[in-house]
C-alpha positions in Angstrom: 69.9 122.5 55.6 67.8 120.3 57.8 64.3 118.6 57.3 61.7 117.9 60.4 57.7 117.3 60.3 56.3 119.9 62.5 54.4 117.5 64.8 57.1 115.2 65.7 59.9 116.1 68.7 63.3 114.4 68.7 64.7 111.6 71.1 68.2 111.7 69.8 70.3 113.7 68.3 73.8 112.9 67.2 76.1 115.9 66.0 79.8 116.4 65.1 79.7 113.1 63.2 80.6 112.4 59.2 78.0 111.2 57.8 78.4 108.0 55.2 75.5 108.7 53.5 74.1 110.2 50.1 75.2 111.0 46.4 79.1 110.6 46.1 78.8 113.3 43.7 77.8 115.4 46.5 80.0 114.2 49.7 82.8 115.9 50.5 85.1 114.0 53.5 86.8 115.4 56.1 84.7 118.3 57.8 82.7 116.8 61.1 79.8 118.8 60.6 76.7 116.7 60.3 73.7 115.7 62.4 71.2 113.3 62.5 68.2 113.8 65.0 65.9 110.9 65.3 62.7 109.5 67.0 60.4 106.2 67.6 63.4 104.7 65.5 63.1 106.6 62.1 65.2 109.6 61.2 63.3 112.6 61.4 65.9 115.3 60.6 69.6 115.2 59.5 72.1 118.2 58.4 74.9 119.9 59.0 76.3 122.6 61.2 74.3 124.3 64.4 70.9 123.4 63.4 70.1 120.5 65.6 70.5 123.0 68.4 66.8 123.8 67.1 65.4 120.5 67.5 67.1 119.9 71.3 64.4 121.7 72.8 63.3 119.1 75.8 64.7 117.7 78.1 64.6 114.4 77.4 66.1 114.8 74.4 69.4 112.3 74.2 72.2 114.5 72.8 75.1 112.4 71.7 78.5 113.8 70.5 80.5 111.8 68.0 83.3 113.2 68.9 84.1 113.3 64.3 83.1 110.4 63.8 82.0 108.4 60.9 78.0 107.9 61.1 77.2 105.0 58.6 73.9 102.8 58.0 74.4 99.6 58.9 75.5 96.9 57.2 73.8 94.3 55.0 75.0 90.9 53.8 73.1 89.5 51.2 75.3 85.7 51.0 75.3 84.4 54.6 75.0 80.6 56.0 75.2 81.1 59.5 77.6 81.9 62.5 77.3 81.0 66.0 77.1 77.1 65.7 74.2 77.4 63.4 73.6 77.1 59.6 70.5 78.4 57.5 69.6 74.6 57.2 69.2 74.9 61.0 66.0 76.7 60.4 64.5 78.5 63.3 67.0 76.8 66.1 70.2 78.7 66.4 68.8 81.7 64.2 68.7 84.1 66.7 72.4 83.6 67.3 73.2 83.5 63.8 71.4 87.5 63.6 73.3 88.2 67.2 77.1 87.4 65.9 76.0 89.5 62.8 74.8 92.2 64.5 77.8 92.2 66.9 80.0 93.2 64.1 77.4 95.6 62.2 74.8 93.7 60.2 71.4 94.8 60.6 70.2 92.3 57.9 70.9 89.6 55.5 70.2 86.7 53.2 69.8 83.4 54.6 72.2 81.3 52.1 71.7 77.5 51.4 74.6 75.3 50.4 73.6 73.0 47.7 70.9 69.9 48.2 69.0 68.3 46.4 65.9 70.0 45.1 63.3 67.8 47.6 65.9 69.1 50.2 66.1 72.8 49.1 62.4 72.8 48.9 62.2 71.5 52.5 64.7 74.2 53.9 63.0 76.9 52.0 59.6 76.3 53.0 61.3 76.3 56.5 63.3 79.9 55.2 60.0 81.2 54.0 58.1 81.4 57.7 61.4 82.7 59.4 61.6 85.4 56.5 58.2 86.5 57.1 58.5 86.6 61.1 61.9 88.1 60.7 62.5 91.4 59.9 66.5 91.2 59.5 66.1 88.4 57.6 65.6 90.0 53.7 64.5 86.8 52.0 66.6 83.5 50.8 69.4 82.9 49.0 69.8 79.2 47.0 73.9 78.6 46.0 72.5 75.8 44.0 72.3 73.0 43.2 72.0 74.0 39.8 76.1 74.3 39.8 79.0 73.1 37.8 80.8 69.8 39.3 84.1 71.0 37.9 83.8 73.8 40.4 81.8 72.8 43.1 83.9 74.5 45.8 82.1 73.2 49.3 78.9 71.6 47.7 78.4 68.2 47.5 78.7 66.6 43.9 76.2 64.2 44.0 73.5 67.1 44.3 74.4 69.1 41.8 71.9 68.8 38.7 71.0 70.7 35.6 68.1 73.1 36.2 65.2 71.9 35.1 61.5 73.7 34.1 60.0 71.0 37.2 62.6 71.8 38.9 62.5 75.5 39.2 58.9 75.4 39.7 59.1 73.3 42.5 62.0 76.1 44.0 59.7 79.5 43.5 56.6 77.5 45.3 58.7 75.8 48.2 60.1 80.1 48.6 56.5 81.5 48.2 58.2 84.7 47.0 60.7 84.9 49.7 63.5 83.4 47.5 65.4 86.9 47.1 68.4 85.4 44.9 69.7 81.9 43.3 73.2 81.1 41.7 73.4 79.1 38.7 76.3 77.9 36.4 75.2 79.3 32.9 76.4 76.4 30.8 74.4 73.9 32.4 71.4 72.8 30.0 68.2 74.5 30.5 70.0 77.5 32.4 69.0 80.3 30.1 65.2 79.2 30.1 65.9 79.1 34.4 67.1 82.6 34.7 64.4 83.8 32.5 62.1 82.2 34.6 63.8 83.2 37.7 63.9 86.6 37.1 60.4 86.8 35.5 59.0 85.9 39.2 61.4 88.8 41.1 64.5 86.6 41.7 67.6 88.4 41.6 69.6 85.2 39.7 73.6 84.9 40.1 76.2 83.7 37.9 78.4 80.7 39.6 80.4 78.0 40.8 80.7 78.2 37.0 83.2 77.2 34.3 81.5 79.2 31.7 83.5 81.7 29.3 83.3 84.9 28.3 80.7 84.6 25.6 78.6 82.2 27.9 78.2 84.6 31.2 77.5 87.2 28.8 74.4 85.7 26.9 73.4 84.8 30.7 74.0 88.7 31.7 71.7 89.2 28.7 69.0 86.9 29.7 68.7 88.9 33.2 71.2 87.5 35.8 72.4 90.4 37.6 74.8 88.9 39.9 78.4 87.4 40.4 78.5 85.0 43.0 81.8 85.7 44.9 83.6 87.2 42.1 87.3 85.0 41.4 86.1 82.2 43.5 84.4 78.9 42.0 85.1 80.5 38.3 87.8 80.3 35.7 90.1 83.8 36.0 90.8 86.6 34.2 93.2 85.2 30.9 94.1 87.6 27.9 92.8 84.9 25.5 90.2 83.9 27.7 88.5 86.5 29.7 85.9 84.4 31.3 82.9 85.4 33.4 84.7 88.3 35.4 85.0 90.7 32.6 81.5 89.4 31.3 80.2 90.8 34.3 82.7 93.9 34.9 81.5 95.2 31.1 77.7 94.5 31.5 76.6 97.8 33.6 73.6 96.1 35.4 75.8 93.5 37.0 76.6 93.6 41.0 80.1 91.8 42.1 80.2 89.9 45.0 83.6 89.9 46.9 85.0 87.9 50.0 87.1 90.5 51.0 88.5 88.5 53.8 92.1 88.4 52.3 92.3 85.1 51.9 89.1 84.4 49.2 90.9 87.4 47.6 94.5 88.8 47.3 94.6 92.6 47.6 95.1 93.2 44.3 93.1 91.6 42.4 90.5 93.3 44.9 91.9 96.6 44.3 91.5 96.0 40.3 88.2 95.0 41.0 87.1 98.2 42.7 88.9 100.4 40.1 87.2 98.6 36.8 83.7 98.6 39.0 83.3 101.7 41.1 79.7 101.4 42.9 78.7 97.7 41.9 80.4 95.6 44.2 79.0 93.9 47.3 80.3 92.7 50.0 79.7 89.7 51.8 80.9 87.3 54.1 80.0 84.1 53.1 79.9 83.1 56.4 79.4 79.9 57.8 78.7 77.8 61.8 82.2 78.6 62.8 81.6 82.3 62.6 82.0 83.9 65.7 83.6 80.6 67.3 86.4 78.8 67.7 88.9 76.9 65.8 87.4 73.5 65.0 85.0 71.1 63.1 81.8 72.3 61.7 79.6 71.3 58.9 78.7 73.4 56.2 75.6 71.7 54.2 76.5 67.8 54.6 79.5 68.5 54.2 82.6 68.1 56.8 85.1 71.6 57.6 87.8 72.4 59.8 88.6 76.1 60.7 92.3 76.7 61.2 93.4 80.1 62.0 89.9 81.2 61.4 90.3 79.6 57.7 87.3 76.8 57.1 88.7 74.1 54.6 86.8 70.9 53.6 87.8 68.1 55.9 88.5 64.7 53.7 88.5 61.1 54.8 92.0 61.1 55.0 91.6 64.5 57.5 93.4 66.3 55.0 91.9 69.4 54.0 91.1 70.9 51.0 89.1 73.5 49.5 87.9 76.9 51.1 84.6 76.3 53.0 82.6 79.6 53.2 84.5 82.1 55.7 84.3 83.3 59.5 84.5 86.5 57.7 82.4 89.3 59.6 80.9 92.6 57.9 82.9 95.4 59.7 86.0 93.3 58.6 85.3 93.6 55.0 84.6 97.4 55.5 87.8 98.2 57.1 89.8 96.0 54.5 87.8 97.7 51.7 89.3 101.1 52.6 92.7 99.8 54.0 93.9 97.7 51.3 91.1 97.8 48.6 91.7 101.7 48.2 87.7 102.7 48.9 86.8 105.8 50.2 85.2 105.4 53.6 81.7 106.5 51.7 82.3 103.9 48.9 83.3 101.2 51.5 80.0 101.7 53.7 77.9 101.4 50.0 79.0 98.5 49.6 78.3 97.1 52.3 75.0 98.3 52.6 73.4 100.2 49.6 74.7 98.2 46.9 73.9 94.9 48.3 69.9 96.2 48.3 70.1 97.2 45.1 71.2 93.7 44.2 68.4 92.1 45.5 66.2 95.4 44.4 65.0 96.4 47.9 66.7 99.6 46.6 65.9 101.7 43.9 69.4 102.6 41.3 68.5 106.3 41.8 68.4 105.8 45.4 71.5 107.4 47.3 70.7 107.5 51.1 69.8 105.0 53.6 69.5 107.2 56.8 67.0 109.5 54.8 64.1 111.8 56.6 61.7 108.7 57.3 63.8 106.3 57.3 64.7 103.7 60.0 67.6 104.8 62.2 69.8 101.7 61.5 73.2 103.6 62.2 76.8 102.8 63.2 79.7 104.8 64.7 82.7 104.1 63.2 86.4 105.0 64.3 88.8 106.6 60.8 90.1 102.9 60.6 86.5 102.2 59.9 85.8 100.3 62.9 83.3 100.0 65.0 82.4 101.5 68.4 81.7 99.3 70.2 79.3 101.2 72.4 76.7 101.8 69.2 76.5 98.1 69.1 73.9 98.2 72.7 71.6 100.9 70.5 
């Protein structure tokens, strides 16, 4: 079965490859029989067995064999602060580095995330956001992580920011964005939240659920009133209790609700990851979380105002005392999460490269719920190679 307009030759082709791509209903692993045949960028044909042999009719046509391969579109991170030296609050300096370690490791796009400020602040750095989002094609839009957040889990935020979300308050938010604000998180039990996430989502913000120490009952109503996402699910939240199942299960049992995870190993123990992709096939998201020291050395970094020292790659809050304390973001890079999502999470490669790609979009709704393939006829040829441990090659990274 293959597709192709009739007026339009191929550049590429790529064949003996697995393709990580489509309705899990109708994949079936382990035969490397598909093709993809692309040109000016955008996938013009894709199938499986001999029939891009039809299609390699010039002689400039680049024939490229996987060699069984996985083929998978490439990644997108949707909670991101920076890498390379640089922070979202850097604005337009550093933000081509920022992309470039991304891309390095398999992220075509992503949300620039803002650590908590207060709201003249966040208003400044999203007016800033707004004209990079608009000249910036791998940047989707702009992510606020406050500072409408609960002080009794503020995790890296500053305290003396955080505030109650209110109506002039909000306002203020959408018109710094000018429509480029793709997703806020809010702690539900804060006054005024409910009439925020209404409002949020009523103007096409995808609104998120933490830093939180609401309950069960409380992330529920929220879930009710249109938030449709957990900010990095078991961080920054009360856990999972028999007698007090908190926000995690709220979210697990509404449908609509996407899961953020830090699947970095050290945000999240294996098994509790592993639960979570059993009680929530297709509706978790990967992300990094990632912050300046991404991509760079051990060391001190800031991450919003605040202080960090990365150890072993691990960035804590650095106190007065130089002590440090809690988790600051994570040097945690895309094709990491993948591999650790099929090696210790128990994900099918094809469930692994969803979510890091096809369900984050559907948080934000750049994707459609019916919406199965990425690397359609028409689509842009965003693509990665990836070895059976899920890594990259490192050679698709030049494409």
């Amino acid at each position: 079965m293959s597709k192709q307009p009739a007026d339009e030759l191929a550049d590429t082709i790529i064949h003996n490859a697995i393709i990580l791509d489509g309705d899990p209903a109708g994949f079936a692993l382990g035969t490397a029989d598909d093709w993809l045949a692309e040109a000016g960028g955008d996938v013009i044909a894709r199938g499986r067995g001999s029939g891009w042999q039809d299609l390699a009719t010039s002689a400039r046509v680049q024939i490229s064999d996987a060699g069984g391969a996985y083929l998978a579109p490439a990644y997108v991170d949707i909670h991101c602060h920076g890498a390379g030296g640089s922070s979202a609050e850097d604005g337009e300096v550093g933000l081509s580095e920022v992309l470039a370690v991304h891309h390095r490791h398999g992220t075509r796009a992503l949300a620039l995330s803002y650590v908590s400020d207060t709201v003249e602040g966040l208003c400044h750095s999203l007016t800033a956001g707004a004209g990079l989002c608009r000249d910036t094609p791998a940047v989707l839009g702009l992510h606020a992580e406050g500072p409408f957040l609960s002080p009794d889990f503020k995790g890296a935020h500053a305290p003396e920011v955080l505030t109650a979300p209110t109506p002039e308050a909000v306002e203020s938010i959408l018109r710094a964005a000018d429509g480029t604000l793709a997703q806020i998180t809010i702690a539900p039990e804060l006054p005024g939240a409910l009439d925020a996430i209404s409002r949020f989502t009523s103007a096409g913000v995808s609104v998120a659920i933490g830093h939180t120490a609401a309950g069960y009952e409380e992330a529920a109503r929220a879930f009710d009133a249109g938030a449709s996402i957990l900010t990095h699910t078991f961080n920054a939240m009360p856990g999972i209790h028999h007698r007090a199942p908190g926000p995690i299960l709220a979210a697990i049992e509404a449908g609509h609700v996407t899961l953020e995870l830090i699947n970095d190993g050290v945000h999240v123990a294996a098994p509790p990851a592993r639960m979570l992709a059993t009680l929530a096939p297709g509706r978790i998201a990967l992300i990094t979380d990632a912050m300046a020291a991404t991509g760079m050395a051990d060391g001190d970094y800031m991450l919003g105002a605040l202080p960090v020292k990365v150890e072993d790659s691990v960035a804590r809050l650095l106190g007065e005392d130089g002590a440090t304390g809690s988790i600051a973001g994570s040097t945690l890079t895309m094709d990491y999460a993948v591999m650790r999502a099929v090696a210790e999470m128990g994900m099918s490669p094809l469930e692994a490269v969803q979510a890091a790609s096809l369900v984050p979009l559907r948080a934000l709704g750049l994707s459609a719920d019916d919406q199965h393939s990425l690397l359609g006829v028409g689509m842009p040829a965003d693509y990665l190679l990836l070895n059976a441990d899920m890594s990259i090659q490192p050679e698709n990274l030049a494409r």
